[in-house]
Backbone bond lengths (Angstrom), bond angles and torsions (degrees), N, CA, C in turn:
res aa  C-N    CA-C-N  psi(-1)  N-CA   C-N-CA  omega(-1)  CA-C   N-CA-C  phi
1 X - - - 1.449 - - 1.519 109.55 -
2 X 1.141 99.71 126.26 1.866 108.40 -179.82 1.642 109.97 -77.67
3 X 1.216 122.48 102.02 1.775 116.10 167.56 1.774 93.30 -77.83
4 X 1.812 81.26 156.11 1.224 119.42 -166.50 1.488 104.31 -80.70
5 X 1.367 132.32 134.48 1.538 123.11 -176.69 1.705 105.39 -119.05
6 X 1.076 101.60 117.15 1.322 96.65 -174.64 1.831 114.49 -112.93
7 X 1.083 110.51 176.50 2.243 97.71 -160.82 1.336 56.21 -120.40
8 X 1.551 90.58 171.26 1.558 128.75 173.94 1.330 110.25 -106.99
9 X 1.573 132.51 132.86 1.180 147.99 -149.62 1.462 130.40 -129.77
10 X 1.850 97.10 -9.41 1.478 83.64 176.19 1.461 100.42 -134.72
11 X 1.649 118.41 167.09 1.333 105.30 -147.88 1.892 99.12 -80.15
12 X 1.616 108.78 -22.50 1.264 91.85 -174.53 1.318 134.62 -53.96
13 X 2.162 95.92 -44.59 1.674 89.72 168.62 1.498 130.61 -78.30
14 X 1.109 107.55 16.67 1.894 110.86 172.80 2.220 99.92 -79.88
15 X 2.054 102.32 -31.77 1.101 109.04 -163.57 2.419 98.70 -74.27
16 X 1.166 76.10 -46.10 1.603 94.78 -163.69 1.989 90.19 -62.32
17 X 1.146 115.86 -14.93 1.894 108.86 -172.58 1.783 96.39 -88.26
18 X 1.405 109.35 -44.44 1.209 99.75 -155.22 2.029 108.90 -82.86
19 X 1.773 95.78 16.44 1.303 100.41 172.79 1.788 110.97 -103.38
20 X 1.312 111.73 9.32 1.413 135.50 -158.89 1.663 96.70 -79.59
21 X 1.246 132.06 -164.84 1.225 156.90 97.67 1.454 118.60 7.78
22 X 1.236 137.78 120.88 1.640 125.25 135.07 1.461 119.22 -147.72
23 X 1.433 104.78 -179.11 1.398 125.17 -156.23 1.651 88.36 -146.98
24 X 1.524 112.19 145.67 1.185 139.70 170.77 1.623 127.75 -144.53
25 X 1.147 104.46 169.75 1.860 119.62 -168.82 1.424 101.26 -158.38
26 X 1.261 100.89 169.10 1.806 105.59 -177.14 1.260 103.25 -73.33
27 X 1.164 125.54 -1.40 1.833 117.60 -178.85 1.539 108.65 -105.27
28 X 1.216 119.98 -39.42 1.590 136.91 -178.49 0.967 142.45 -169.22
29 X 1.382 113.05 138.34 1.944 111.54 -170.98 1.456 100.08 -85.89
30 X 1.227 108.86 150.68 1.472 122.28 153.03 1.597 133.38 -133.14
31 X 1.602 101.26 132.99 1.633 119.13 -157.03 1.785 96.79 -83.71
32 X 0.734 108.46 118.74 1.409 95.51 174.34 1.779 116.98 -128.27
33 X 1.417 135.48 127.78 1.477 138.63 -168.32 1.662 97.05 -155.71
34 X 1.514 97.61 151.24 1.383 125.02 175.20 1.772 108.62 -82.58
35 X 1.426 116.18 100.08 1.528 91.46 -178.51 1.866 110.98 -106.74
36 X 0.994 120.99 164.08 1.361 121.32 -174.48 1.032 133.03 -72.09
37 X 1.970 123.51 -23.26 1.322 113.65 178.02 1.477 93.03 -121.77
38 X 1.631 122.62 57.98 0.946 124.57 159.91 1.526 123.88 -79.94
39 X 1.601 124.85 148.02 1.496 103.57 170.47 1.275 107.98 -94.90
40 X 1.811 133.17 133.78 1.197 130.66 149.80 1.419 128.92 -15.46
41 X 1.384 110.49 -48.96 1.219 106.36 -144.29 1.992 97.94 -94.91
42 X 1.214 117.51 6.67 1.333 106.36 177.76 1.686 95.39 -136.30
43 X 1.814 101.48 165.27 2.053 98.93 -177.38 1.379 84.93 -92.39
44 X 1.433 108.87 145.17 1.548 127.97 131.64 1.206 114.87 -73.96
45 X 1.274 111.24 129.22 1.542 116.32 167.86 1.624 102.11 -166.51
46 X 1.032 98.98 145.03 1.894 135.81 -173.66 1.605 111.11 -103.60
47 X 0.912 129.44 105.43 1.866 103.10 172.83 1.921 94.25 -111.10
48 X 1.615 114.24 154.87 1.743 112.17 -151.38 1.697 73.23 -141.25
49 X 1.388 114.76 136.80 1.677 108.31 -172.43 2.344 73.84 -155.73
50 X 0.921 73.69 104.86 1.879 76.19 167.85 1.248 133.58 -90.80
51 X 1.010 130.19 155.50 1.270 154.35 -176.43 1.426 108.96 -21.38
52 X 1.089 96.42 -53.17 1.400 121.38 -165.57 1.911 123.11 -59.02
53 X 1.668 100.73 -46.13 1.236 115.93 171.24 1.882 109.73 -70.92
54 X 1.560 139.65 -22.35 1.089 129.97 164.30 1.159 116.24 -172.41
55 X 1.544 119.86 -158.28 1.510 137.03 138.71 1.132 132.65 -26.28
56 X 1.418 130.85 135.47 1.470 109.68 157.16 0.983 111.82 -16.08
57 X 1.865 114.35 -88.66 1.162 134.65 -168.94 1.511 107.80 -25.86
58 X 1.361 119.93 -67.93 1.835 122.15 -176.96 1.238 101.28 -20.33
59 X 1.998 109.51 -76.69 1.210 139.52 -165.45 1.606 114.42 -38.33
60 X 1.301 100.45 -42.57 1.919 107.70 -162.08 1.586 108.15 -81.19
61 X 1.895 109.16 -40.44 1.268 128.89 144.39 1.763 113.96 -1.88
62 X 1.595 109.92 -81.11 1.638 154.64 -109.80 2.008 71.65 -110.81
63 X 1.258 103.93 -72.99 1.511 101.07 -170.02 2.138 107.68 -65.91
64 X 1.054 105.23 -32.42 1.726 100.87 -163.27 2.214 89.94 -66.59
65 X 1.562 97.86 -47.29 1.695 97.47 169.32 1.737 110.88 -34.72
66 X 1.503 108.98 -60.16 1.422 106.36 -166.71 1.341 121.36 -53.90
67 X 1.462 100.25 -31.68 1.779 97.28 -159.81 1.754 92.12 -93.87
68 X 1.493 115.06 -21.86 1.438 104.36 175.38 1.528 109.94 -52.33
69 X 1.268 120.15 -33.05 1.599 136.40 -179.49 0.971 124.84 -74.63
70 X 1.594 127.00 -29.19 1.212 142.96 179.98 1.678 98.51 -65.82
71 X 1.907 97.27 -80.40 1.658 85.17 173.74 1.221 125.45 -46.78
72 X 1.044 140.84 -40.27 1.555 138.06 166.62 1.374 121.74 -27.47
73 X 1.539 106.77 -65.55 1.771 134.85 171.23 1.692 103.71 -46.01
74 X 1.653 109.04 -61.93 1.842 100.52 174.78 1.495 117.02 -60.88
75 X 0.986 136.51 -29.52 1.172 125.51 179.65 2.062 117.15 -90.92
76 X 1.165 104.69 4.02 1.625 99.70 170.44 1.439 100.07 -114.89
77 X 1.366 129.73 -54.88 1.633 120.99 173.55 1.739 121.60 -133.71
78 X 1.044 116.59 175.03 1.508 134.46 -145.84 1.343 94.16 -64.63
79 X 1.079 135.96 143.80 2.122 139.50 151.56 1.370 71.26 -132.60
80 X 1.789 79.64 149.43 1.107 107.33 175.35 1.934 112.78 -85.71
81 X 1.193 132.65 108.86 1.275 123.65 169.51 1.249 120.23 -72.86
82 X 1.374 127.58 24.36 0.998 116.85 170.14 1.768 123.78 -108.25
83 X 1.004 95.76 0.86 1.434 116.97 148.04 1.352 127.63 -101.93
84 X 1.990 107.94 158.79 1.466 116.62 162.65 1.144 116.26 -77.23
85 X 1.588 135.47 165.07 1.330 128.30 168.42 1.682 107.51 -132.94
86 X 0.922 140.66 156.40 1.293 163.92 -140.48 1.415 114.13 -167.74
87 X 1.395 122.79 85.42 1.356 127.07 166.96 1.771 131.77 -103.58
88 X 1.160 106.98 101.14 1.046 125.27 -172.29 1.893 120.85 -71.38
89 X 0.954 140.76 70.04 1.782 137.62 -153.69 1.790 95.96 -71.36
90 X 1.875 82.19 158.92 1.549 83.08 -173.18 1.550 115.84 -117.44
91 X 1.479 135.86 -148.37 1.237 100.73 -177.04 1.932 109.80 -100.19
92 X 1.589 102.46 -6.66 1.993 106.06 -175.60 1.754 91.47 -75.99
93 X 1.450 121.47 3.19 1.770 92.64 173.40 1.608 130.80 -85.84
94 X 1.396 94.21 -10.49 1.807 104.01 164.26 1.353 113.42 -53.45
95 X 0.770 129.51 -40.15 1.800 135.38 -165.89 1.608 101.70 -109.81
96 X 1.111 128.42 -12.93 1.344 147.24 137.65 1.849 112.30 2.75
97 X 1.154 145.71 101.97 1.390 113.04 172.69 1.588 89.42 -98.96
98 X 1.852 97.45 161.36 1.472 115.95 -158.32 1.754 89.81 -71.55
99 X 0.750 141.26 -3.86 2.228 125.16 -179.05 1.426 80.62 -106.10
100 X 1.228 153.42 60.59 1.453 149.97 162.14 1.197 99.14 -138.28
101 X 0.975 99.63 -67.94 1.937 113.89 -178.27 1.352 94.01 -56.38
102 X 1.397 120.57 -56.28 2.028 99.07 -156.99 1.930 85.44 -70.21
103 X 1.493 138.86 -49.92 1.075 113.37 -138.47 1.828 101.20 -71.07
104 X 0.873 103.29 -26.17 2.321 119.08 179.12 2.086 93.70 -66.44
105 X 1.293 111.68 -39.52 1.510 107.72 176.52 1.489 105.27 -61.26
106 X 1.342 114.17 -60.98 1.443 126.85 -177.75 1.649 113.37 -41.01
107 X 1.561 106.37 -51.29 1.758 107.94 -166.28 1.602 86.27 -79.36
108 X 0.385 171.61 -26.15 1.843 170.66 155.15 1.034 105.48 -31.50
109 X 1.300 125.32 -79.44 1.318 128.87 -161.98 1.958 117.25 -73.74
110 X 1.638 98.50 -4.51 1.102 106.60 -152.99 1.898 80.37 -110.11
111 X 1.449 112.99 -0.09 1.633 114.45 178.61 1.674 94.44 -93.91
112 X 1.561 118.77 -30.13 1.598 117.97 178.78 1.244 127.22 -65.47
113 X 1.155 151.27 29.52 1.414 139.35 178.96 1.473 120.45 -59.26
């Protein structure tokens, strides 16, 4: 079963996540908070890749990788949906190969319960 991934859209809860919880790796931090008019039944998640690390192109790259991983990650083990997430990338994930990044995504999320 495919869950639904939805980005986060308004600026408060990007403000209210990054006062949350997090966990990091040399590739990416992650913000993580319980927000209130969240729905259970689908993930919030944001991925934030700046300016700074490239190109569009790099950038759009860097995020289409993540969320390929994300669905990947919900369908082999548990995240918790009852939190928001907030992923922030850093600048060693360009050179990054993609089974590095998902397995450092994986132990992360798998430190959140």
């Amino acid at each position: 079963m495919k869950t639904k991934i939805l980005s986060l859209s308004k600026n408060k809860d990007f403000k209210l996540i990054l006062t949350g919880k997090k966990v990091s790796n040399k590739y990416l931090s992650i913000f993580f908070k319980k927000l209130s008019d969240k729905n259970i039944k689908k993930l919030n998640i944001s991925f934030i890749v700046k300016k700074k690390i490239g190109k569009a192109v790099i950038r759009n790259k860097i995020k289409r990788r993540l969320k390929n991983i994300m669905n990947q990650i919900t369908k082999i083990s548990k995240i918790n949906f009852e939190y928001s997430y907030l992923v922030i990338v850093k600048q060693p994930i360009i050179n990054a190969k993609y089974v590095d990044i998902k397995n450092s995504l994986k132990k992360e999320y798998n430190r959140i319960k």
